[in-house]
N, C-alpha and C positions, 0 to 999 in steps of 0.2 A: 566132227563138224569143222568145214574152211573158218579159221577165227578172221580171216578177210573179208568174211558176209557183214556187211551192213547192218543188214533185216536184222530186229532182235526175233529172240529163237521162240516161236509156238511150242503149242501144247504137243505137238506132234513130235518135234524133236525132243522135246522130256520123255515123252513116250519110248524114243530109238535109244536114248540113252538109258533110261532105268531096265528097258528091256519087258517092257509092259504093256499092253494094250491105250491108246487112247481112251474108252470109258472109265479104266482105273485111273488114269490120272484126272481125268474129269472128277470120279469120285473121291479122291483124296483134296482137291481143291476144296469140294465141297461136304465135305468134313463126314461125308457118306461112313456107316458102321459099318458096314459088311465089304470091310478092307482088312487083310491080312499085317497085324503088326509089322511085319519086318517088311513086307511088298512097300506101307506106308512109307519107314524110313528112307528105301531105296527110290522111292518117285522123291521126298521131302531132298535127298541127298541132291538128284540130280536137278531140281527146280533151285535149289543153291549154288550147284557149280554153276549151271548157265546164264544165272540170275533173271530166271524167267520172271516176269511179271503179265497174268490175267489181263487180257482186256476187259473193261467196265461194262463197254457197251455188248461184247459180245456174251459176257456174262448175264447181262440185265434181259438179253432175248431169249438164252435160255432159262432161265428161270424165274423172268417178268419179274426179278426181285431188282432193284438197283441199289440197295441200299444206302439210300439215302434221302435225307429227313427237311423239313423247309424247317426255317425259324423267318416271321414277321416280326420288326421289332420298328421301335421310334423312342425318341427320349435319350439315346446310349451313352451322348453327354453325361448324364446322373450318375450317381454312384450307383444307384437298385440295379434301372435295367441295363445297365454297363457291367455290374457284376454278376447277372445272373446272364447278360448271354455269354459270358466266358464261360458259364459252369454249364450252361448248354452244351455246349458245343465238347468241351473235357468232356462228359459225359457221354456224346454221342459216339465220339472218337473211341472210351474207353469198351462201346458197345457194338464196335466196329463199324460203325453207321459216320458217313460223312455228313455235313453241313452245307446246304444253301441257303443261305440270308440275302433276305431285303429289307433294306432299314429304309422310312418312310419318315419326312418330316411330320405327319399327322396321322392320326387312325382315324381316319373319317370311312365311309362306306364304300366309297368311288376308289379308290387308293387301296382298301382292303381286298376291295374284287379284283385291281389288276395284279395285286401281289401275289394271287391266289390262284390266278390264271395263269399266273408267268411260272410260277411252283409247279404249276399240274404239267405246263408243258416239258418242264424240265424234267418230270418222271420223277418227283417226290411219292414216299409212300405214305407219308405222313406230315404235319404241319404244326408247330408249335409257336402261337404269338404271345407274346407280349405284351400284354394289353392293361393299363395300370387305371384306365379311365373308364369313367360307365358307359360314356357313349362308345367308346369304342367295342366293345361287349357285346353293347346292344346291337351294332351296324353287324356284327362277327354272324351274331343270332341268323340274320337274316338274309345270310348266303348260303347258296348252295355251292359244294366243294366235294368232289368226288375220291376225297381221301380223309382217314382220321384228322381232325383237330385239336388240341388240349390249350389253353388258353394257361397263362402265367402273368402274376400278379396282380390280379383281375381285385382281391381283398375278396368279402362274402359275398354269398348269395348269387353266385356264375351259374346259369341254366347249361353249359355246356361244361366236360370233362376240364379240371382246373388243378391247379398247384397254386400254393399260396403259403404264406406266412401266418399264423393265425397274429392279424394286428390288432384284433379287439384283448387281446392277451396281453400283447405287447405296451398296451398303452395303460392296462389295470397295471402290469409290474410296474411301470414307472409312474405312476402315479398312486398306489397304493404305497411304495416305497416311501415318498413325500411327507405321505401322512403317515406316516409308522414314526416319520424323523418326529412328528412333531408338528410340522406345521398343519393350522386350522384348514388353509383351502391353496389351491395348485390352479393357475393358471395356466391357460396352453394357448403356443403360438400353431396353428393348426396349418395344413399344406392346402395345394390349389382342391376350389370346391369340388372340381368334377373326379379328380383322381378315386378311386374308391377306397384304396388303403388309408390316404389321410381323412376319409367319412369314418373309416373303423375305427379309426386312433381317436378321433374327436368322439365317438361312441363310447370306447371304449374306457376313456377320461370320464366324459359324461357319469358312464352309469359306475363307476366306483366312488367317485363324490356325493353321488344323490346313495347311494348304501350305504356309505359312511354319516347319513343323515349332511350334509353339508352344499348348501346354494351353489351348482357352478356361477363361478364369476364371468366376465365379459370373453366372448373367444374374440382370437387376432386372427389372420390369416394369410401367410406368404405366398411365396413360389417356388419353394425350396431350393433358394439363393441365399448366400449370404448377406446380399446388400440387402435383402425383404427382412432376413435377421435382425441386424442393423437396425433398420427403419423402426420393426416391431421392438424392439431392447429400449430405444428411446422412448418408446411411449410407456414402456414399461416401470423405468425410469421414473416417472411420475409419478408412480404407484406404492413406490418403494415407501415405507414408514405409514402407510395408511390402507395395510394387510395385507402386502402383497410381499410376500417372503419363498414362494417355491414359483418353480415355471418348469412347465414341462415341453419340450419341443419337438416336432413334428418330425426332424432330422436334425443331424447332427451340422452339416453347413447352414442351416438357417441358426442352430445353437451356437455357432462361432461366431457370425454377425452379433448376437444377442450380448455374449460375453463381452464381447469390445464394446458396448453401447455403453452396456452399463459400468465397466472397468473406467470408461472417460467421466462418465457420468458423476464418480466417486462411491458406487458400489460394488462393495468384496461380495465375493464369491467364493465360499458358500455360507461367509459370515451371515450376509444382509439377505442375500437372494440365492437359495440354489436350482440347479439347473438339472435336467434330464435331457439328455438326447433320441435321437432313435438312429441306427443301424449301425453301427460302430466300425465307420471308414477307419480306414489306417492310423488315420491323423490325430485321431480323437484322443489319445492317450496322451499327446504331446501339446492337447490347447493348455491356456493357462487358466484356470488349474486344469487338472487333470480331466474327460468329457465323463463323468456315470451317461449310461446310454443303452440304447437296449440291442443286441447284436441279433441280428438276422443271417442263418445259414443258407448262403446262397449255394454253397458246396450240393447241401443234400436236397435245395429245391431244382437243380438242374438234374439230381437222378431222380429222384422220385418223377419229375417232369416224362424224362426220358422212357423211364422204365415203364408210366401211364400209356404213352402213347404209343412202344411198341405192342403190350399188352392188347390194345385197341383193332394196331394193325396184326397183330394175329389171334385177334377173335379171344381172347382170354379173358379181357376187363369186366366188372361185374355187368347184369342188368341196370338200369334205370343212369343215373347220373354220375357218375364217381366223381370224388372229388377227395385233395389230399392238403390236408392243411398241415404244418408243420411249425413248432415249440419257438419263439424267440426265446431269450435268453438276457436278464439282467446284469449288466455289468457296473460293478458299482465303483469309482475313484471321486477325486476331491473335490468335483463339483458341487458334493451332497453330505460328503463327510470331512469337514473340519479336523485338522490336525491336532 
C-alpha cells in the first residue's frame, strides 16, 4: 500500500494484506464462529498494522444493528441522577454499546416525545430515562416509541421495565437504626413531593415507626438543597429538648444544611440530635461529625439497567413487567455514634 494515500485503508485492503477473502474479514469483525483460529489472527494482525477502523454507518446497514443506546435524563446537577448516568454510560461502553443522551430541563410529556423522537432518528436500539418523578412516568406511560424503554430511578411501582434502588429499604435501615440507638421517635426531613424515591423514603420511615408501635411525628420537606437543610434544621431546632433527639434525612446535602442549623443553634451532634443521611456523596465522611447515611450503588444500577434493556432488545427479558430493585446499604459514622 502507497503510505502517500490519504484515504484511510477499507475492509478490502485488510482483505489484500492478510491474504483473505473480504467475507472473512467481514466475519471476523463481526465476531462470526466459523472462522479458522489462526486465519482470525492473521486478518486481527493486519487490521492492526493498518489501523483500520469500521465504519459505523456502514456497519449499521448491514446488520441494522448500530449499537447504540439513548439515555433521557434531567436533574444531572444532583448527586443520584449525575451519578447514575456516569454508571450508565461505563456500562454501556463496557457492553460495547455507545451513548446518546438528552438532558431535558423537565420531564414533562411534550419534551419526553421530542427526546424520543430525536433518539429514534438517530437509530437508537434502545432507550434508558431517568425519571426520578411520578409524573414523569406517567407522561413515559403514554408514548409510543418504537424501540425498548427501561426507566431508572422511577422508586415503586413503574408500569414499565425499571431499575431502582429499593428506598423503602433504605429508609427502614435508617431509621430502624435510630431506634435500635435508643431513641423513642425519628423525625424526617422528606425530599420534593413529586419525586417518587423521596414518597418511598417517607413510606418507608412511616411504616417502621408505626411497627415499632410509635406515632410518626410532624414530616418537613425540602428540595434536596442544602439551604432547604438549613431552613428545615432551624425549625428543627425548636424541637430539640421536647422529644426531638434523632432526624432522619432524605439526602445527604439537605443533612449538611441541617447539621450547620443546629451546630449554630448550640446543638451537638449526636449528643442532643443525631442525624441519618441518604446516598453517601463523597463528602459525607468529611461533614462534621462524620454523615451515618445510607449509600446507594449507583455502579450496579447502571449494569443491571444496561444488561435489562439490552436483554429486551434481544427478545431475552422475561414476560410480563420486569423490574430490578437493588439493596442500599447502611453506613454508619459519628453522626449517630458518640465517641
Amino acid at each position: 500500500m502507497n503510505h502517500l494515500e490519504l484515504r484511510p485503508p477499507t475492509m478490502a485492503d485488510v482483505a489484500r494484506l492478510a491474504g483473505v477473502s473480504h467475507q472473512t474479514v467481514s466475519r471476523v469483525l463481526g465476531d462470526h464462529p466459523n472462522v479458522r483460529d489462526e486465519t482470525r489472527a492473521k486478518v486481527l494482525r493486519a487490521i492492526e498494522e493498518m489501523g483500520y477502523r469500521r465504519n459505523s454507518s456502514a456497519r449499521a446497514l448491514a446488520t441494522r444493528r448500530t449499537r447504540t443506546l439513548g439515555v433521557v435524563a434531567a436533574n444531572t446537577t444532583l448527586y443520584g441522577p449525575a451519578s447514575t448516568l456516569f454508571a450508565l454510560e461505563d456500562a454501556a461502553r463496557a457492553a460495547r454499546y455507545t451513548v446518546s443522551t438528552v438532558s431535558l430541563h423537565k420531564l414533562a410529556k411534550e419534551t419526553l416525545s421530542e427526546a424520543l423522537d430525536h433518539l429514534s432518528e438517530a437509530g437508537v436500539e434502545g432507550v434508558i430515562v431517568l425519571a426520578p418523578q411520578r409524573s414523569a412516568v406517567e407522561a413515559l406511560a403514554e408514548l409510543r416509541h418504537p424501540f425498548p424503554v427501561v426507566v431508572v430511578g422511577t422508586g415503586s411501582g413503574a408500569e414499565i421495565p425499571s431499575v431502582t434502588v429499593d428506598q423503602q429499604l433504605g429508609a427502614r435501615l435508617a431509621t430502624g437504626h435510630l431506634l435500635a440507638a435508643g431513641h423513642r421517635t425519628v423525625w424526617h426531613l422528606a425530599g420534593p413531593e413529586d419525586w417518587q424515591e423521596a414518597a418511598d423514603r417517607v413510606t418507608g420511615w412511616r411504616d417502621t415507626l408505626e411497627a415499632a408501635g410509635v406515632e410518626p411525628p410532624k414530616l418537613l420537606r425540602g428540595d434536596w438543597s442544602p439551604l432547604s437543610g438549613y431552613r428545615a434544621g432551624q425549625q428543627l431546632a425548636g424541637w430539640v429538648g421536647r422529644g426531638l433527639t434523632a432526624v432522619f434525612v432524605a439526602n445527604d446535602q439537605m443533612a449538611l444544611g441541617v447539621l450547620r442549623a443546629l451546630r449554630e443553634a448550640g446543638v451537638r451532634t449526636p449528643q442532643d440530635v443525631a442525624i441519618v443521611g441518604f446516598d453517601d456523596i463523597p463528602e459525607s465522611e468529611f461533614f462534621a461529625p462524620p454523615l451515618t447515611t445510607v449509600r446507594q450503588d449507583f455502579a450496579t444500577v447502571g449494569k443491571h439497567s444496561i444488561a435489562l434493556l439490552l436483554d429486551l432488545i434481544e427478545g431475552r427479558a422475561p414476560s410480563g413487567t420486569p423490574g430490578v430493585a437493588i439493596e442500599p446499604h447502611l453506613v454508619v459514622r459519628a453522626s449517630t455514634a458518640p465517641d
